[in-house]
ZARO-857387 format. One record per residue: residue number from 1; x, y negated, z negated of N, C-alpha, C, O in turn. Coordinates in steps of 0.02 Angstrom, whole numbers, padded with zeros to 5 digits. Last residue first. Example, Ala and Ser with C-alpha at 12.3 -4.5 7.8 and 13.67 -1.06 7.14 Angstrom:
<sites>
<site num="2" n_x="00642" n_y="00112" n_z="-00354" ca_x="00684" ca_y="00053" ca_z="-00357" c_x="00645" c_y="-00002" c_z="-00394" o_x="00670" o_y="-00057" o_z="-00402"/>
<site num="1" n_x="00660" n_y="00284" n_z="-00390" ca_x="00615" ca_y="00225" ca_z="-00390" c_x="00660" c_y="00165" c_z="-00390" o_x="00712" o_y="00166" o_z="-00423"/>
</sites>
This chain:
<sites>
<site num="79" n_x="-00377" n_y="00795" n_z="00009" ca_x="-00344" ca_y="00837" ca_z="00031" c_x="-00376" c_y="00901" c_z="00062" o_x="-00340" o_y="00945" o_z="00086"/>
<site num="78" n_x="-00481" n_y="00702" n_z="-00059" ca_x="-00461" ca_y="00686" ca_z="00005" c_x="-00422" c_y="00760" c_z="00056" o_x="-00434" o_y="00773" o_z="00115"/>
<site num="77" n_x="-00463" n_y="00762" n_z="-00179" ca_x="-00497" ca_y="00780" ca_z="-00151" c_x="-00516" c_y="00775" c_z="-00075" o_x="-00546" o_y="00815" o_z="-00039"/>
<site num="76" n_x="-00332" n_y="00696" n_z="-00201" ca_x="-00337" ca_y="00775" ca_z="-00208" c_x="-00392" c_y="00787" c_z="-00172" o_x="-00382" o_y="00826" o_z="-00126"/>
<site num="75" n_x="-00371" n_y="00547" n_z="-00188" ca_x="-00323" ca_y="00572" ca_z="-00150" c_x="-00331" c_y="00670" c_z="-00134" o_x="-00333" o_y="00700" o_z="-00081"/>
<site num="74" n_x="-00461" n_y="00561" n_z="-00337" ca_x="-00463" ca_y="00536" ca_z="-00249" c_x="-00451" c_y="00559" c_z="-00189" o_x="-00490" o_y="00582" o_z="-00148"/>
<site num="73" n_x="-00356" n_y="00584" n_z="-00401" ca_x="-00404" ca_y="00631" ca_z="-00387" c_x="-00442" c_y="00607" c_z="-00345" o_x="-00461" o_y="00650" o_z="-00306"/>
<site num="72" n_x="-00268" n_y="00457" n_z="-00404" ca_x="-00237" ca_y="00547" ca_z="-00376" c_x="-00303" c_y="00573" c_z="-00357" o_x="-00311" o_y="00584" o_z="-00297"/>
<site num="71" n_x="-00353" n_y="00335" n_z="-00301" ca_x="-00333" ca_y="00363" ca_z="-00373" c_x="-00288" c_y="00444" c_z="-00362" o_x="-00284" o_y="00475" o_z="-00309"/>
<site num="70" n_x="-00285" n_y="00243" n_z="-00145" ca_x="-00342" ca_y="00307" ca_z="-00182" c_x="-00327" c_y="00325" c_z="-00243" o_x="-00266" o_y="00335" o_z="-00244"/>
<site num="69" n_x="-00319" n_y="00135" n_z="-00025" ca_x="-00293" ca_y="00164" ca_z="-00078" c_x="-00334" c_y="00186" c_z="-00122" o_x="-00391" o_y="00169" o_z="-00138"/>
<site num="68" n_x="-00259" n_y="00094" n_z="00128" ca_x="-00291" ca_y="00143" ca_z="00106" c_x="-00274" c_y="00179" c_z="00035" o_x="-00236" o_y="00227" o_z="00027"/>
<site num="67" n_x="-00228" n_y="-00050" n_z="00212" ca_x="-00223" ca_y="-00006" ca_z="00155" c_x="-00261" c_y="00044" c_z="00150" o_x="-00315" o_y="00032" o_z="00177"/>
<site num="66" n_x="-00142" n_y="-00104" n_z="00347" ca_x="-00206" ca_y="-00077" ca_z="00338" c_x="-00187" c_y="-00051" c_z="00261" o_x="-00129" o_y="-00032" o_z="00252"/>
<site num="65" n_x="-00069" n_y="-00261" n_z="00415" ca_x="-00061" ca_y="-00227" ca_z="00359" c_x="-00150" c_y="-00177" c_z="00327" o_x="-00198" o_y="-00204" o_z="00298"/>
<site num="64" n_x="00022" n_y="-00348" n_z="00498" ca_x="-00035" ca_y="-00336" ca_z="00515" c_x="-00022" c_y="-00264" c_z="00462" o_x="00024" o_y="-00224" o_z="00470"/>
<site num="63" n_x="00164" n_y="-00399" n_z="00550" ca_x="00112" ca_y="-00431" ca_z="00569" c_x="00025" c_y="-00416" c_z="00547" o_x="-00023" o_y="-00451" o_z="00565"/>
<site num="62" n_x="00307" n_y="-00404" n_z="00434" ca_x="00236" ca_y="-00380" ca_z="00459" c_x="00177" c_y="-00413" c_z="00477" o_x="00142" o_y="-00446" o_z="00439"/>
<site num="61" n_x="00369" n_y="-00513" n_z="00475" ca_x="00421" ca_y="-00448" ca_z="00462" c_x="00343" c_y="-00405" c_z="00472" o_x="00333" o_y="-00377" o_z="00526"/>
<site num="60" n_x="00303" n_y="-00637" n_z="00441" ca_x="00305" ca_y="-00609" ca_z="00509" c_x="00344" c_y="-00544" c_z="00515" o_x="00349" o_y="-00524" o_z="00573"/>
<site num="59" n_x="00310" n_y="-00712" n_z="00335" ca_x="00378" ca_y="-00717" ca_z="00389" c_x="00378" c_y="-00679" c_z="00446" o_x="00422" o_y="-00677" o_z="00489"/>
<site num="58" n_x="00196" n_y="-00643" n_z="00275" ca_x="00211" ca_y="-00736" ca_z="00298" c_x="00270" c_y="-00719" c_z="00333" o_x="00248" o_y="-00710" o_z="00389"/>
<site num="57" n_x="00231" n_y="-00530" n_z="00256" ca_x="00163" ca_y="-00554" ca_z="00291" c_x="00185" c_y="-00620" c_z="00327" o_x="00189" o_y="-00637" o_z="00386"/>
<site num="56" n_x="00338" n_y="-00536" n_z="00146" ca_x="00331" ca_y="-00512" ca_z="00230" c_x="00301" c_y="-00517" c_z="00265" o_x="00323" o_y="-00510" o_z="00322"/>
<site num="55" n_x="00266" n_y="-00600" n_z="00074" ca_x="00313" ca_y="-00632" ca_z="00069" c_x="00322" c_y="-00593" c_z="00157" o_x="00314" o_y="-00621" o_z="00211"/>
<site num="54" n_x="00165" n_y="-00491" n_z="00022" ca_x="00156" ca_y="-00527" ca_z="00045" c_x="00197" c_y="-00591" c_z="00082" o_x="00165" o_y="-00630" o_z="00116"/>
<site num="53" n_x="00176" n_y="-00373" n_z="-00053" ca_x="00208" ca_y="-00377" ca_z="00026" c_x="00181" c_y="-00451" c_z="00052" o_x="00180" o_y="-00458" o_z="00113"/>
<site num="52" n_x="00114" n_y="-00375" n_z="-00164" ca_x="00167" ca_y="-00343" ca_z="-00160" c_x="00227" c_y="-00378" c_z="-00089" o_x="00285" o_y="-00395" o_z="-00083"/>
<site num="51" n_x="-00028" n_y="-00423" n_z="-00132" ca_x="00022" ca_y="-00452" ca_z="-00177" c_x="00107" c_y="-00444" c_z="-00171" o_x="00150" o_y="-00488" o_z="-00172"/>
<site num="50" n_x="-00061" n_y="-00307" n_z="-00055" ca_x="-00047" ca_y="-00383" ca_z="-00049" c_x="-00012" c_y="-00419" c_z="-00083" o_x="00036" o_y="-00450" o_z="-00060"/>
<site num="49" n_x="-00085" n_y="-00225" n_z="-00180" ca_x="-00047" ca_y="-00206" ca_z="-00131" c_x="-00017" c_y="-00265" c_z="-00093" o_x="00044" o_y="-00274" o_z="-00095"/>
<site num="48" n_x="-00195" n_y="-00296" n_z="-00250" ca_x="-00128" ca_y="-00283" ca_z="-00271" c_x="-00083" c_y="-00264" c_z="-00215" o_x="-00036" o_y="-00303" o_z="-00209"/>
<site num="47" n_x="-00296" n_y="-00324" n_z="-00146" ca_x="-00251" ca_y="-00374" ca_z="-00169" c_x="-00176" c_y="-00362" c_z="-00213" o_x="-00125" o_y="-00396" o_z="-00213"/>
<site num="46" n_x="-00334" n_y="-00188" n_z="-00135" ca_x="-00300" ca_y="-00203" ca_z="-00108" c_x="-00263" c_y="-00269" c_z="-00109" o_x="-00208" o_y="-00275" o_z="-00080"/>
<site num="45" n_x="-00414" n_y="-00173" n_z="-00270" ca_x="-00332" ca_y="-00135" ca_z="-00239" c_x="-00305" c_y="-00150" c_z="-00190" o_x="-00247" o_y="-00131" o_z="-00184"/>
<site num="44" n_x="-00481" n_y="-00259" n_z="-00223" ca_x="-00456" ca_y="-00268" ca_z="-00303" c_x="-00386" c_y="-00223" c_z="-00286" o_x="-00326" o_y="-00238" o_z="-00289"/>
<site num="43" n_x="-00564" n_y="-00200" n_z="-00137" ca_x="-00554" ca_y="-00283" ca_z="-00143" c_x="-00494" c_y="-00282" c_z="-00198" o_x="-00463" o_y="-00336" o_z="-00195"/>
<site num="42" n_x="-00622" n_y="-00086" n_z="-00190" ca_x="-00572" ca_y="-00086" ca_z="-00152" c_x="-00538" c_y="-00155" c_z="-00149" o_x="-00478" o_y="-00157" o_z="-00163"/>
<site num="41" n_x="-00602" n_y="-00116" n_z="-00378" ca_x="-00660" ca_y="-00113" ca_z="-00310" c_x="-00595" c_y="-00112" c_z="-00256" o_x="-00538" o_y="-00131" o_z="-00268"/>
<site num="40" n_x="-00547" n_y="00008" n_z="-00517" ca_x="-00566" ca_y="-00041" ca_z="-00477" c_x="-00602" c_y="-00064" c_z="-00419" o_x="-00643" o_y="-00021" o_z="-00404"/>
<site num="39" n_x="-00567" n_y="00112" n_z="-00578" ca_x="-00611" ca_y="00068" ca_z="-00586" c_x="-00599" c_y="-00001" c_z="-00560" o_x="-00629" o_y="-00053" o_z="-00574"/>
<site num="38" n_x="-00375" n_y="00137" n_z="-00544" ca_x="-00435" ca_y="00184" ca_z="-00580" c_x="-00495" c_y="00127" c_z="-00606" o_x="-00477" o_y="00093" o_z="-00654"/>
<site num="37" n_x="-00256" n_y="00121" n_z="-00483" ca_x="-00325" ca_y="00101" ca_z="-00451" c_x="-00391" c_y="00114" c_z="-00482" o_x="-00446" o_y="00106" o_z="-00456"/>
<site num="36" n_x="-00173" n_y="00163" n_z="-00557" ca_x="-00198" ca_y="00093" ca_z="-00571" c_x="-00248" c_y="00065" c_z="-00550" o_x="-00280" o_y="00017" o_z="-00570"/>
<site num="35" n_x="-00163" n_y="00315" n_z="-00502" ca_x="-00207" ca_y="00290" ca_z="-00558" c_x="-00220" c_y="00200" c_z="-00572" o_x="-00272" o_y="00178" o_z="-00595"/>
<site num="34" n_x="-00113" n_y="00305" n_z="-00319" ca_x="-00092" ca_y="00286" ca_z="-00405" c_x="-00153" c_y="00277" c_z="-00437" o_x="-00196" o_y="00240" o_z="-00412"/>
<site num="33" n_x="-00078" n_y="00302" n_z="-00177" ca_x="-00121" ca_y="00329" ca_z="-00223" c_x="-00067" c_y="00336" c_z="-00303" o_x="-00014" o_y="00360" o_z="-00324"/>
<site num="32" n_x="-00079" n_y="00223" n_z="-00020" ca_x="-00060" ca_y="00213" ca_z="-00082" c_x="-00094" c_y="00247" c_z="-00116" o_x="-00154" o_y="00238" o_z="-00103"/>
<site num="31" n_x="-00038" n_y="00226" n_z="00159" ca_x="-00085" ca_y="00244" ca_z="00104" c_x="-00039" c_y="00261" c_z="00040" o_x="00012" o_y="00294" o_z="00037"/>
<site num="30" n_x="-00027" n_y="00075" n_z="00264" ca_x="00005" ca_y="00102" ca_z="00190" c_x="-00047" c_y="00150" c_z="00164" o_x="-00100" o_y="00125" o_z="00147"/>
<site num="29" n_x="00031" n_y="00031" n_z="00437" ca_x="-00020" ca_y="00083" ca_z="00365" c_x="-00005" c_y="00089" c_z="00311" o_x="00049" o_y="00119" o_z="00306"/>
<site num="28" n_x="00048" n_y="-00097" n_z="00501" ca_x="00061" ca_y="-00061" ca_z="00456" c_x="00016" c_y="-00024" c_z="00442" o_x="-00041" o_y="-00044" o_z="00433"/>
<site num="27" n_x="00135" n_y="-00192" n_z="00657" ca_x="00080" ca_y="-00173" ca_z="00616" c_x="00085" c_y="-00105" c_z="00590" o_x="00109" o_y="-00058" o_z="00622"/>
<site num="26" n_x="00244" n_y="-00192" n_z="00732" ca_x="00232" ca_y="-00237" ca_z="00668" c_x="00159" c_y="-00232" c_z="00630" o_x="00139" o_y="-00266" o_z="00584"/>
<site num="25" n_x="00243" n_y="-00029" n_z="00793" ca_x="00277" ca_y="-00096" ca_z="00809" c_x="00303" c_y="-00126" c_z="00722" o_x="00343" o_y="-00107" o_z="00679"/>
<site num="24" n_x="00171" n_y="00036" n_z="00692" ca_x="00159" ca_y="00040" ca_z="00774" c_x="00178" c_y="-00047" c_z="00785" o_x="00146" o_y="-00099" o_z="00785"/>
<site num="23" n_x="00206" n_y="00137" n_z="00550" ca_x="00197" ca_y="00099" ca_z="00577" c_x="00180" c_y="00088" c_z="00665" o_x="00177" o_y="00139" o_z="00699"/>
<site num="22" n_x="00158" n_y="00202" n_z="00389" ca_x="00164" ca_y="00214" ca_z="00448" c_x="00164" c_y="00138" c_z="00501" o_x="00126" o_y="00091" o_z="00489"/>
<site num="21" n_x="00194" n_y="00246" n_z="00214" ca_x="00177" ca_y="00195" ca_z="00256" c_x="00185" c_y="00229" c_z="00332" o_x="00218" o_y="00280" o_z="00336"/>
<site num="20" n_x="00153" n_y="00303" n_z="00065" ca_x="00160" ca_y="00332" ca_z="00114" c_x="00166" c_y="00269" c_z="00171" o_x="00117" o_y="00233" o_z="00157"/>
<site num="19" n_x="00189" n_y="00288" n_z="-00117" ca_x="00150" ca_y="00265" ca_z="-00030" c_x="00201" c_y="00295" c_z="00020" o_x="00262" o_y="00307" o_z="00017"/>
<site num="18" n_x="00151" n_y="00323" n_z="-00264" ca_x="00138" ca_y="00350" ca_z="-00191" c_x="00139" c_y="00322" c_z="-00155" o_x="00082" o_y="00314" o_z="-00134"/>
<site num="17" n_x="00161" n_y="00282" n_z="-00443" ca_x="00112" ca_y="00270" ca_z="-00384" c_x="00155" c_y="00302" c_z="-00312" o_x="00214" o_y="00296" o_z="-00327"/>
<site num="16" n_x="00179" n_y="00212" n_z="-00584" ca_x="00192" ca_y="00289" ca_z="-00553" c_x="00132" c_y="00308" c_z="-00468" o_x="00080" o_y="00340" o_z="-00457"/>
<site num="15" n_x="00151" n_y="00036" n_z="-00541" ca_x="00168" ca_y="00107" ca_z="-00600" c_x="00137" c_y="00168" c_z="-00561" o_x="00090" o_y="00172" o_z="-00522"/>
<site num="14" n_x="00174" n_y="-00042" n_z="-00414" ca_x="00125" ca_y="-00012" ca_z="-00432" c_x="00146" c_y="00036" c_z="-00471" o_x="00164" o_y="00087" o_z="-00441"/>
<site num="13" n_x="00321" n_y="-00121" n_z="-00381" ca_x="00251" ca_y="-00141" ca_z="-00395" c_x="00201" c_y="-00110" c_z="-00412" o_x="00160" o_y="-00151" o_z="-00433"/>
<site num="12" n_x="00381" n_y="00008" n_z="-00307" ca_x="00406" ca_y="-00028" ca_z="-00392" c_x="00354" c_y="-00067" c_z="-00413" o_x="00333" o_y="-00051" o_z="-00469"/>
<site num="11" n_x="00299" n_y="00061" n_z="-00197" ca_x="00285" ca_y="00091" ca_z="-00262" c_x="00329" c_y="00063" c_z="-00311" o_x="00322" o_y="00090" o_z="-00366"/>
<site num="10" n_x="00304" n_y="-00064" n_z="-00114" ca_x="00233" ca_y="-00069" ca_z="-00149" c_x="00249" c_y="00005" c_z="-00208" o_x="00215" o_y="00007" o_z="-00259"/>
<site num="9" n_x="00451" n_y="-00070" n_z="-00085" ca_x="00411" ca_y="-00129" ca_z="-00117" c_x="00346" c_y="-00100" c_z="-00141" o_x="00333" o_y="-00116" o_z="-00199"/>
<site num="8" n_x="00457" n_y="00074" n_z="-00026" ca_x="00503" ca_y="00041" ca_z="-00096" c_x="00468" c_y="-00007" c_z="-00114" o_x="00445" o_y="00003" o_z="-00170"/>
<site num="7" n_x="00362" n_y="00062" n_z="00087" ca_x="00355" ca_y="00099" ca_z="00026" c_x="00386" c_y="00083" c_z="-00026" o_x="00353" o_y="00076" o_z="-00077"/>
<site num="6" n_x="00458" n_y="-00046" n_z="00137" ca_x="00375" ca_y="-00049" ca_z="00139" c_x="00355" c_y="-00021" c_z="00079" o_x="00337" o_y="-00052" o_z="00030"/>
<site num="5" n_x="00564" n_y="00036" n_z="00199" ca_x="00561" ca_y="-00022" ca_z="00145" c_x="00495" c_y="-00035" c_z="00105" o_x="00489" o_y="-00031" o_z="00044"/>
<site num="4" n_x="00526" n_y="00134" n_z="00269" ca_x="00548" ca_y="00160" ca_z="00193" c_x="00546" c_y="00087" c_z="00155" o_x="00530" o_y="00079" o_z="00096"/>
<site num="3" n_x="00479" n_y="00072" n_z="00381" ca_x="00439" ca_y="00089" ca_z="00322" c_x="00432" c_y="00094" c_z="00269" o_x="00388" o_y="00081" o_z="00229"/>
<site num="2" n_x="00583" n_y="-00082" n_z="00409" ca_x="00578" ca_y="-00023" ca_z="00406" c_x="00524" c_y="00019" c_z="00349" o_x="00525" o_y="00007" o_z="00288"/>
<site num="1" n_x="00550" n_y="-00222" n_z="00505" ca_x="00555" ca_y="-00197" ca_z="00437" c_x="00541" c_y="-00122" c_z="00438" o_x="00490" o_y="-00102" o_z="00467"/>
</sites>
């Protein structure tokens, strides 16, 4: 599965949102930054993200999925 895909699935699932994905083989990076994440627990963002891709999880298209997700100002400051 190709990254760009990766990214297409998790930013139509997440309103006005960012991902960036990287890969090494079948295992994934996604860093995601969107306000939806705003008061949530990491646990919580990342089930959304999961949510998203999960159908690829199970078929094995991805074996192995890291998140890293940040609000914008998160992210900005990250920068």
């Amino acid at each position: 599965m190709e990254t760009s895909e990766v990214e297409g699935i998790i930013e139509a699932g997440i309103s006005d949102c960012e991902a960036t994905v990287t890969a090494d083989g079948s295992k994934y990076t996604a860093i995601v930054v969107s306000d939806e994440f705003e008061g949530k627990t990491m646990v919580a963002e990342q089930k959304m993200v999961y949510a998203l891709v999960n159908e690829h999880i199970q078929s094995g298209a991805i074996h192995a999925l890291t998140i890293k997700a940040y609000t914008k100002a998160e992210w900005a400051e990250k920068q």
